[in-house]
C-alpha positions as CSV (number, residue, x, y, z in Angstrom):
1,X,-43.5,-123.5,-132.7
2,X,-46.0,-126.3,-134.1
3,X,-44.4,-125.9,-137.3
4,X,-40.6,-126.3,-135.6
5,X,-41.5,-129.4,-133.5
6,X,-43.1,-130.8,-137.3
7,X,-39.5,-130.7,-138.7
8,X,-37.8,-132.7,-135.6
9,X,-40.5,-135.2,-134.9
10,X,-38.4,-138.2,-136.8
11,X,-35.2,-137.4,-134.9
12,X,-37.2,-136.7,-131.2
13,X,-38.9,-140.3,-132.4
14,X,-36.2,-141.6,-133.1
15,X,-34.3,-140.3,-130.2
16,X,-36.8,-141.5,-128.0
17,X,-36.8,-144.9,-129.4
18,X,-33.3,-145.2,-129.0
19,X,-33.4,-144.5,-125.6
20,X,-35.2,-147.0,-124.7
21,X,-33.1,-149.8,-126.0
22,X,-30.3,-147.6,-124.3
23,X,-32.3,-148.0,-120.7
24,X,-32.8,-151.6,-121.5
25,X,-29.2,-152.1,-122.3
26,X,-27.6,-150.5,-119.6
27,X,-29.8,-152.4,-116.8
28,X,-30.0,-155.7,-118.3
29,X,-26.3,-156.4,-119.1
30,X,-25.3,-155.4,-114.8
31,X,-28.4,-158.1,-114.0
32,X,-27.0,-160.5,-116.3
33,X,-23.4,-160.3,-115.1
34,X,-24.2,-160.6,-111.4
35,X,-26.6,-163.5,-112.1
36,X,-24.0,-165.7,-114.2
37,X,-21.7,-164.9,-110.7
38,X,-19.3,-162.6,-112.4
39,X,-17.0,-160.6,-110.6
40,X,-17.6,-156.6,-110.1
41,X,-14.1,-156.3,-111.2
42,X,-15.0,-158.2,-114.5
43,X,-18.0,-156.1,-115.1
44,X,-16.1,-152.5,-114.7
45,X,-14.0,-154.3,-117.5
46,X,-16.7,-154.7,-119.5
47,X,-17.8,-151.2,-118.8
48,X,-14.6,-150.2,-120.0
49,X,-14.9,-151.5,-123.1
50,X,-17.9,-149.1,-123.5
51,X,-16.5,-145.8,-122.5
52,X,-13.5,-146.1,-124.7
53,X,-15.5,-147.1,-127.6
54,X,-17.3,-144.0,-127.1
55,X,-15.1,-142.0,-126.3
56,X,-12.8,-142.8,-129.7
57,X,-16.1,-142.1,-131.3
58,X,-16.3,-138.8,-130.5
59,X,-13.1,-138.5,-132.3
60,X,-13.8,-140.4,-135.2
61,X,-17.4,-140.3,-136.4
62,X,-17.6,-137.1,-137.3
63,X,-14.8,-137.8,-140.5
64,X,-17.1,-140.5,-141.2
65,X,-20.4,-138.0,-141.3
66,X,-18.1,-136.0,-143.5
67,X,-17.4,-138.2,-146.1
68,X,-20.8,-140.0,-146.5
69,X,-23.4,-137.8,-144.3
70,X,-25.6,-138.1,-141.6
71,X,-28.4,-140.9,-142.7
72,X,-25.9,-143.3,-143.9
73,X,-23.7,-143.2,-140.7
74,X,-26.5,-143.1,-138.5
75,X,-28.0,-146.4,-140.0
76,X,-24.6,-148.2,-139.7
77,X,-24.5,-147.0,-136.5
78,X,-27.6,-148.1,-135.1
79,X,-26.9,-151.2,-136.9
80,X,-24.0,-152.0,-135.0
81,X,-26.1,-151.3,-131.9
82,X,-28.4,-154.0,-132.5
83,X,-26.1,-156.5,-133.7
84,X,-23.3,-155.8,-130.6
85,X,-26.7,-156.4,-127.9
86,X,-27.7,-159.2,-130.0
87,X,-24.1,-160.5,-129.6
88,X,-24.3,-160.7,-126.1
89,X,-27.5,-162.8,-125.9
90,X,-25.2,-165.2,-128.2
91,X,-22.1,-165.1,-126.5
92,X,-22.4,-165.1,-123.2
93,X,-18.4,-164.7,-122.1
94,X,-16.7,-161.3,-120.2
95,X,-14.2,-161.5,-122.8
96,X,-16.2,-161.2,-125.8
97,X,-18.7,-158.4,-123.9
98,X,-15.6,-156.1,-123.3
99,X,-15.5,-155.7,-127.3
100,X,-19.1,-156.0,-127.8
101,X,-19.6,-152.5,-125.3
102,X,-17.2,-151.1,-127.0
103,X,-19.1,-151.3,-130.2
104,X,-22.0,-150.5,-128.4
105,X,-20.4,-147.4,-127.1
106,X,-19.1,-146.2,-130.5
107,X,-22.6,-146.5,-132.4
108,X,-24.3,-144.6,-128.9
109,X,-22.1,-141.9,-129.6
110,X,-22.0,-141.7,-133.3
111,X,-25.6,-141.6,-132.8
112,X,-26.1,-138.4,-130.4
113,X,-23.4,-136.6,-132.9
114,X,-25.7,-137.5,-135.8
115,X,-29.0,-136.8,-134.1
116,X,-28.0,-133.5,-132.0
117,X,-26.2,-132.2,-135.0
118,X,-29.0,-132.1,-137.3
119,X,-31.2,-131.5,-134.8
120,X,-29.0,-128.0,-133.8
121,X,-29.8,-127.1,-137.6
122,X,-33.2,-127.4,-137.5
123,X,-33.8,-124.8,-134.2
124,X,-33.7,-120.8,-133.8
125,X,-33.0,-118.7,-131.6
126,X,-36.4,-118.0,-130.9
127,X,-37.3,-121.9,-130.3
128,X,-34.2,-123.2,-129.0
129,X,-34.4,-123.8,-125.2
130,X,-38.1,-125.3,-126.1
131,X,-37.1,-127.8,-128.4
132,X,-34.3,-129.0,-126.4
133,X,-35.9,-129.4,-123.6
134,X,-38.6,-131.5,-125.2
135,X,-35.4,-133.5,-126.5
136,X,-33.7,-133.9,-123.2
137,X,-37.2,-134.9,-121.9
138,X,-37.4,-137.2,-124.5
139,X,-34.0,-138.9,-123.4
140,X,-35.0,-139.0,-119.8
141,X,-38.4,-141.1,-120.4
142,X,-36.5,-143.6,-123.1
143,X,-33.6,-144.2,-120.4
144,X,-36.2,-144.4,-117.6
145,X,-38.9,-146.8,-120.0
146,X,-36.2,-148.9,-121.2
147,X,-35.1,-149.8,-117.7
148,X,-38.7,-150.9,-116.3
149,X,-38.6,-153.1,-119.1
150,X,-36.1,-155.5,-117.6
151,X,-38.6,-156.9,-115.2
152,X,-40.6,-158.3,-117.7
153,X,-38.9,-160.6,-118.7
154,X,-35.8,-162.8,-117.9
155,X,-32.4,-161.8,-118.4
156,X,-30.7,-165.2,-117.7
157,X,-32.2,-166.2,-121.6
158,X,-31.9,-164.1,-124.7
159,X,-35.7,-162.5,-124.9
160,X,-34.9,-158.8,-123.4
161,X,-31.6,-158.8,-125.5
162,X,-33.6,-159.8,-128.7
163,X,-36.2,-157.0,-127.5
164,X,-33.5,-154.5,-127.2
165,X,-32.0,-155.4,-130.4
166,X,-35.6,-154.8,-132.2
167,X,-36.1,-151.1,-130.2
168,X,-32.6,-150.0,-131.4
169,X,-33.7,-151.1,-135.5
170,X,-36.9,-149.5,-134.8
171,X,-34.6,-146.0,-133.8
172,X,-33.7,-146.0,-137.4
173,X,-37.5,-146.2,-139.3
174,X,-38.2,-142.4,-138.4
175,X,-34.8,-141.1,-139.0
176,X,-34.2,-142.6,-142.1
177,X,-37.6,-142.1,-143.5
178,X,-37.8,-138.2,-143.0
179,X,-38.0,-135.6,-146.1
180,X,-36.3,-133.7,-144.1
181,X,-33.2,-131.9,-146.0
182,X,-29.4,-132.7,-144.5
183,X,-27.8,-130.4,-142.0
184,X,-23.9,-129.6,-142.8
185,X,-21.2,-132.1,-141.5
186,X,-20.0,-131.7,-137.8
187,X,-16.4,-129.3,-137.8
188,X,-13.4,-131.9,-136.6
189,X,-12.8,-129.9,-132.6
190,X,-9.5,-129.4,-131.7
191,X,-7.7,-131.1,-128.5
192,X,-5.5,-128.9,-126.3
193,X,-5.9,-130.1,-122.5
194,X,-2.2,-128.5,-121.6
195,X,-3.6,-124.7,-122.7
196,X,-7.1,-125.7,-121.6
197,X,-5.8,-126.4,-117.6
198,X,-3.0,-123.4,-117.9
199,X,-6.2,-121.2,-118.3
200,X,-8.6,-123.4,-115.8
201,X,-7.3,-125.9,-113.4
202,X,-10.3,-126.0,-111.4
203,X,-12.7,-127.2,-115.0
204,X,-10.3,-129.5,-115.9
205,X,-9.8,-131.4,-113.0
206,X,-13.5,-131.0,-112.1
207,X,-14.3,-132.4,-115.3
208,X,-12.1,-135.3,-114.9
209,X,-13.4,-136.2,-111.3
210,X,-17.3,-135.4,-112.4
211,X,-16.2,-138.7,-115.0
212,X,-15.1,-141.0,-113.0
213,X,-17.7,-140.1,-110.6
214,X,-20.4,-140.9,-113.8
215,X,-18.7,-143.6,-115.2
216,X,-18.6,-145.7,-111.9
217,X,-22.5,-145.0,-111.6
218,X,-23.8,-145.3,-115.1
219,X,-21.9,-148.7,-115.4
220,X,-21.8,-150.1,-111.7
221,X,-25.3,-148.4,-111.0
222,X,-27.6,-151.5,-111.9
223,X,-24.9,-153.9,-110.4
224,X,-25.0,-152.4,-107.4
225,X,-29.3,-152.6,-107.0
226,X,-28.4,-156.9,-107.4
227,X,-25.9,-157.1,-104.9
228,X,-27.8,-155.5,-102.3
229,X,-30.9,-157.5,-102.7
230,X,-33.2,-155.1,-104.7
231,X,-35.5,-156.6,-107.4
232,X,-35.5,-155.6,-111.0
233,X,-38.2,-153.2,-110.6
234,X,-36.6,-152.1,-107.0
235,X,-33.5,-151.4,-108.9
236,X,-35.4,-149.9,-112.2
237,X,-36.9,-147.7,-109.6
238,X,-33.4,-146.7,-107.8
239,X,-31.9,-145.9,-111.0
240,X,-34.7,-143.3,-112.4
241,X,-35.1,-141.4,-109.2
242,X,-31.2,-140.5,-109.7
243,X,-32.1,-139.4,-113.1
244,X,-35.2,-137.5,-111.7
245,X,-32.7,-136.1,-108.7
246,X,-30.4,-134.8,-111.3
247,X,-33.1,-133.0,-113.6
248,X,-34.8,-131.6,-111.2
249,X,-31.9,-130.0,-109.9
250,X,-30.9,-128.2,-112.9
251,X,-31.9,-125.0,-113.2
252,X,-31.5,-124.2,-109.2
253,X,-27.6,-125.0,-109.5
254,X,-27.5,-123.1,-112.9
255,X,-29.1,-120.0,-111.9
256,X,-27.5,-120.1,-108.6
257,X,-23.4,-120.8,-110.3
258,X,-24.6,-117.7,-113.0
259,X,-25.3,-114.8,-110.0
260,X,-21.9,-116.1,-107.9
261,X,-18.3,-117.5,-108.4
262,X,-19.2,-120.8,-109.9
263,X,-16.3,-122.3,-107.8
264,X,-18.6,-121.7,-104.6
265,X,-21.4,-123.7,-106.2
266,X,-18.7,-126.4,-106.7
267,X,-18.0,-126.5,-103.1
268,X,-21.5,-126.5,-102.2
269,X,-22.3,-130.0,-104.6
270,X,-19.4,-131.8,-103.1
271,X,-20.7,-131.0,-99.8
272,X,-24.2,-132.0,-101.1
273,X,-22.6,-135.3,-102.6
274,X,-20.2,-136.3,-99.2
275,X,-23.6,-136.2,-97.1
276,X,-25.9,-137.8,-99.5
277,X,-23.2,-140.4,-100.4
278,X,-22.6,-141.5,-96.8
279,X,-26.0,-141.3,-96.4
280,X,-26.4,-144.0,-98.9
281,X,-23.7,-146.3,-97.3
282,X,-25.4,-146.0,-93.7
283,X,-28.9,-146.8,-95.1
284,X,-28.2,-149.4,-97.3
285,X,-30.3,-152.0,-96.3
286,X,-32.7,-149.6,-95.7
287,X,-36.2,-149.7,-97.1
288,X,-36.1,-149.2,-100.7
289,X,-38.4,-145.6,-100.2
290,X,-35.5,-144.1,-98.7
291,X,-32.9,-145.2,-100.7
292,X,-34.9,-143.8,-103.7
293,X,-34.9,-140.6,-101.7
294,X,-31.3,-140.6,-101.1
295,X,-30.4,-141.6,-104.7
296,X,-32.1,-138.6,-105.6
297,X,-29.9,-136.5,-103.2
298,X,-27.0,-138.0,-104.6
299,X,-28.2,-137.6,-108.4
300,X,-29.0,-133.9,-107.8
301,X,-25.3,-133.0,-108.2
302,X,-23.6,-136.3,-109.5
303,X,-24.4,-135.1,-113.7
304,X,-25.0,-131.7,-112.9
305,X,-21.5,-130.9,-111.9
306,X,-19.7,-131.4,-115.2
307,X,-22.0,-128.3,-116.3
308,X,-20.3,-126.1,-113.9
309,X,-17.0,-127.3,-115.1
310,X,-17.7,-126.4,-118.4
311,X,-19.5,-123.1,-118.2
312,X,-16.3,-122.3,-115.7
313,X,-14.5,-123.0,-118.6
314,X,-16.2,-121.0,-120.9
315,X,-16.1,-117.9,-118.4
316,X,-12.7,-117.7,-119.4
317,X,-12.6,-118.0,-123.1
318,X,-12.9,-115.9,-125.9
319,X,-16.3,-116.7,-127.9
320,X,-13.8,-118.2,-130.6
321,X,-12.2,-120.7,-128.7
322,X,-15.6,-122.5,-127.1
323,X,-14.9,-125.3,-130.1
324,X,-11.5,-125.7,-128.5
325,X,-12.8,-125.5,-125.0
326,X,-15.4,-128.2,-125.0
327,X,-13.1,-130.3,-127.1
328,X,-10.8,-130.5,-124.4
329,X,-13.5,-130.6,-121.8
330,X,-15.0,-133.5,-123.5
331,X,-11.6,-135.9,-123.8
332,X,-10.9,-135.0,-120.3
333,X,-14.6,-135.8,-119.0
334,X,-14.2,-139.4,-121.3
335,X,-10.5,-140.0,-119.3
336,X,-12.8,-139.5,-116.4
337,X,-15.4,-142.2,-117.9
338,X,-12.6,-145.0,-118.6
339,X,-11.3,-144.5,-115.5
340,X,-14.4,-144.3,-113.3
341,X,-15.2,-148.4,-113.0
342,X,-11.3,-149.4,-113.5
343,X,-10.9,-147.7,-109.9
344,X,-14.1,-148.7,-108.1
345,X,-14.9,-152.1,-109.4
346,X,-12.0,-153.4,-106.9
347,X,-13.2,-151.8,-104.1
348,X,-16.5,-153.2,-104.6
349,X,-15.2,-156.4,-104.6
350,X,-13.6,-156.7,-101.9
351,X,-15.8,-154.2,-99.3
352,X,-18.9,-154.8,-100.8
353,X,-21.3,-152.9,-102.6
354,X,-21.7,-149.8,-100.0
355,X,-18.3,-148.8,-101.1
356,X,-19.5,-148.0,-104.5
357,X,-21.0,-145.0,-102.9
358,X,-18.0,-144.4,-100.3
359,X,-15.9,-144.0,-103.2
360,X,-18.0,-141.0,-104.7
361,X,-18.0,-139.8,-101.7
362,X,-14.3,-139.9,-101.9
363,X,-14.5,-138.2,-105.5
364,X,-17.3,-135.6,-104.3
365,X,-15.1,-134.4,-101.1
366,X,-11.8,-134.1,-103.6
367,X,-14.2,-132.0,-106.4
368,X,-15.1,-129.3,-103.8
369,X,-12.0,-129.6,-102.4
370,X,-9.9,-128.6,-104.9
371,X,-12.9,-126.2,-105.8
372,X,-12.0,-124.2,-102.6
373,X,-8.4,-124.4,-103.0
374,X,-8.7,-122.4,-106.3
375,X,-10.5,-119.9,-104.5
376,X,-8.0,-119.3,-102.4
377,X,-5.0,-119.5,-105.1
378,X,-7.2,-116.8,-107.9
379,X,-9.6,-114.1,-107.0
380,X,-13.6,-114.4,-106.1
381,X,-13.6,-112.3,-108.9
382,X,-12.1,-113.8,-111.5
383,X,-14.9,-116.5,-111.2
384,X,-17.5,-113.4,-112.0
385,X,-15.4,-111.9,-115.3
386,X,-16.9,-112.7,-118.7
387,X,-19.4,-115.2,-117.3
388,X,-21.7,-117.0,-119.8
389,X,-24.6,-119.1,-118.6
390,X,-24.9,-122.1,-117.4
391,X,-26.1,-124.9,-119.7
392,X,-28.1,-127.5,-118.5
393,X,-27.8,-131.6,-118.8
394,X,-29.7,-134.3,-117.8
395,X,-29.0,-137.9,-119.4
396,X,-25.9,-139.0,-118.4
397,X,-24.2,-139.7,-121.3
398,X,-20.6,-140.0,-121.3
399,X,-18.6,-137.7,-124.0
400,X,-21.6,-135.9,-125.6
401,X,-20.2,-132.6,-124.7
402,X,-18.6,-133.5,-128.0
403,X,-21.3,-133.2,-129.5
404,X,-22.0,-129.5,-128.1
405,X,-18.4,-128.5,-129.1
406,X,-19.0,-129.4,-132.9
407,X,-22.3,-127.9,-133.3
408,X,-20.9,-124.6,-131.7
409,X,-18.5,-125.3,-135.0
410,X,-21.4,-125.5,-137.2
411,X,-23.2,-122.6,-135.8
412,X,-20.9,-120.3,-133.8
413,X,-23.3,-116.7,-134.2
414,X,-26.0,-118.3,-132.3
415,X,-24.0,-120.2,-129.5
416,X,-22.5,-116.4,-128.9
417,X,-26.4,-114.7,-129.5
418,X,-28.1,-117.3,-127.7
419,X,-26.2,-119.7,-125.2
420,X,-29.1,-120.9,-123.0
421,X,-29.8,-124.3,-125.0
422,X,-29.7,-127.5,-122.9
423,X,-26.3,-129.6,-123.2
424,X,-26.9,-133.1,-122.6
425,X,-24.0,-135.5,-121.1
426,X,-22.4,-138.4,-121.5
């Protein structure tokens, strides 16, 4: 075990170290917006720009990691990071920060295909759901450290943005340093949505809902802790004890969706998600204790749903056509993404930022209840056929399922031997 944790250590450091500028990133930006007085409309804009970029990236990198391997990309990639959050220290205009997050989102994504692709080769069957856990860990305690950086210094000048940009060059010292040897270039994955809902509705729609639902959070999240009075740390907090909500939650909604008709579970997290949602809007101004509590509630099934979509998915599939599964799991999840702040960065403006929460409620209550209508429309036990297990996530990281679809490429005999390894999100 020692000797397989030896072979990761640059990519879990570097991992770890681009995680942080990630968490640093995705809080300072919101707190920069809402102090020069822009609009939450403007800012969903903005977050736009990042989904699609990473989104296309899922789609594109791996050619690139084909023709020139891993290191190369990887360095141009984090380069790109630093210079886009460099860029919007320097140029301080929506406009221009709509193309900047899309870079930004591009080189994120490029990244997790680069890092989780070689890190996929360097694992067994034997140490596989160790390692990635101490690699999902890893990304939890980068997001959560980068975040609790912001309130050390001032976003309204360019020091946290120059910091940032320093973390993310740092993220490329252990990777690019290692003796370790090359693992084989990603497989291209294969798009069919059409075939992929013919065979599950309920996944595909689930995964598209369980986007938007992400999307809205991960890119309204930090604007919503300004708006409603919460310091930086206050909001640093608010933020991680979603996180902690939703990896703590985990393995009770896997085990529980792998001894019953997923579809059930489904039902159960929108539930979950209505109540804790509204739970949210009535408390608002509560003290911040209890909305840490409640975000928790509400983070326990916000990521952790998209899992249930997928391994639903996968129930129904032949072991060779997981690539093609996840592939379309993943566009439809990124659709979800772009969509997610386009639809509630309106309604924030013009209800306030409660409704950010009122809207997920709205999502939540349509996930499980399309979830129960399926149960009605094919049999409890066609949710219990062929099931495979559940596969955990924690960071929420939009279109990394991606990411999970091509390694299965690279490595099909263990995803069908051993199918317990953590999948992290988007």
């Amino acid at each position: 075990m020692l000797a397989s944790f030896k072979s990761v250590f640059s990519l879990i450091l570097s991992t770890l170290l681009m995680m942080v500028g990630f968490g640093l990133a995705s809080y300072v930006l919101p707190v920069r917006s809402v102090a020069e007085g822009w609009s939450t409309m403007t800012f969903s804009l903005i977050a736009t720009g990042y989904t699609i970029g990473f989104t296309i990236s899922c789609i594109v990198t791996p050619k690139f990691v084909a023709r020139v391997g891993h290191v190369r990309v990887f360095a141009a990639l984090i380069t790109l990071l630093s210079i886009a959050i460099l860029l919007c220290g320097l140029v301080v205009d929506w406009r221009a920060w709509i193309f900047f997050r899309a870079i930004s989102g591009f080189a994120i994504s490029g990244s997790y295909l680069v890092i989780e692709s070689w890190l996929n080769e360097r694992v067994t069957n034997e140490n596989r759901g160790m390692l990635f856990s101490i690699y999902l860990i890893t990304t939890m305690v980068g997001t959560i450290g980068g975040q609790y950086l912001v309130p050390l210094g001032d976003p309204t000048n360019t020091s946290l943005f120059i910091l940032c940009g320093v973390v993310f060059s740092l993220a490329l010292l252990p990777t690019a340093l290692s003796s370790s040897a090359m693992p084989a270039p990603p497989a291209q994955a294969v798009f069919n949505v059409k075939s992929l809902f013919r065979r599950s509705p309920v996944a595909v729609v689930g995964a598209f809902l369980a986007g938007a639902m992400a999307g809205a959070w991960l890119n309204l999240g930090g604007v919503f802790t300004q708006k409603i009075g919460l310091s930086t740390a206050e909001g640093a907090t608010l933020l991680a004890a979603l996180l902690t909500g939703s990896a703590i939650s985990q393995i009770p909604i896997g085990r529980a969706s792998d001894r019953m008709d997923r579809r059930i579970v489904m039902v159960a997290c929108g539930i979950i998600g209505v109540i804790s949602c509204l739970a949210m809007v009535a408390f608002v101004g509560a003290d911040p204790l209890v909305l840490y509590v409640l975000a928790a509630c509400v983070g326990s099934v916000l990521f952790p749903i998209y899992a249930l979509n997928v391994a639903h998915a996968n129930d129904l599939a032949e072991p060779t056509e997981y690539v093609e599964v996840s592939s379309g799991m993943m566009i439809t999840y990124g659709v979800g993404t772009i969509s997610g702040p386009l639809m509630v960065g309106p309604v924030m403006d013009h209800f306030g930022p409660p409704s950010l929460f009122a809207v997920l409620a709205v999502y939540f209550a349509l996930y499980g209840a399309y979830a129960a209508w399926r149960i009605g429309r094919r049999s409890h036990e066609d949710g219990l056929i062929g099931k495979s297990d559940f596969q955990a996530n924690t960071v929420p990281t939009p279109g990394t399922e991606a990411v999970n679809a091509m390694n299965q490429a690279i490595r099909p005999d263990d995803r069908i031997e051993d199918d317990t390894a953590p999948v992290k999100l988007p």
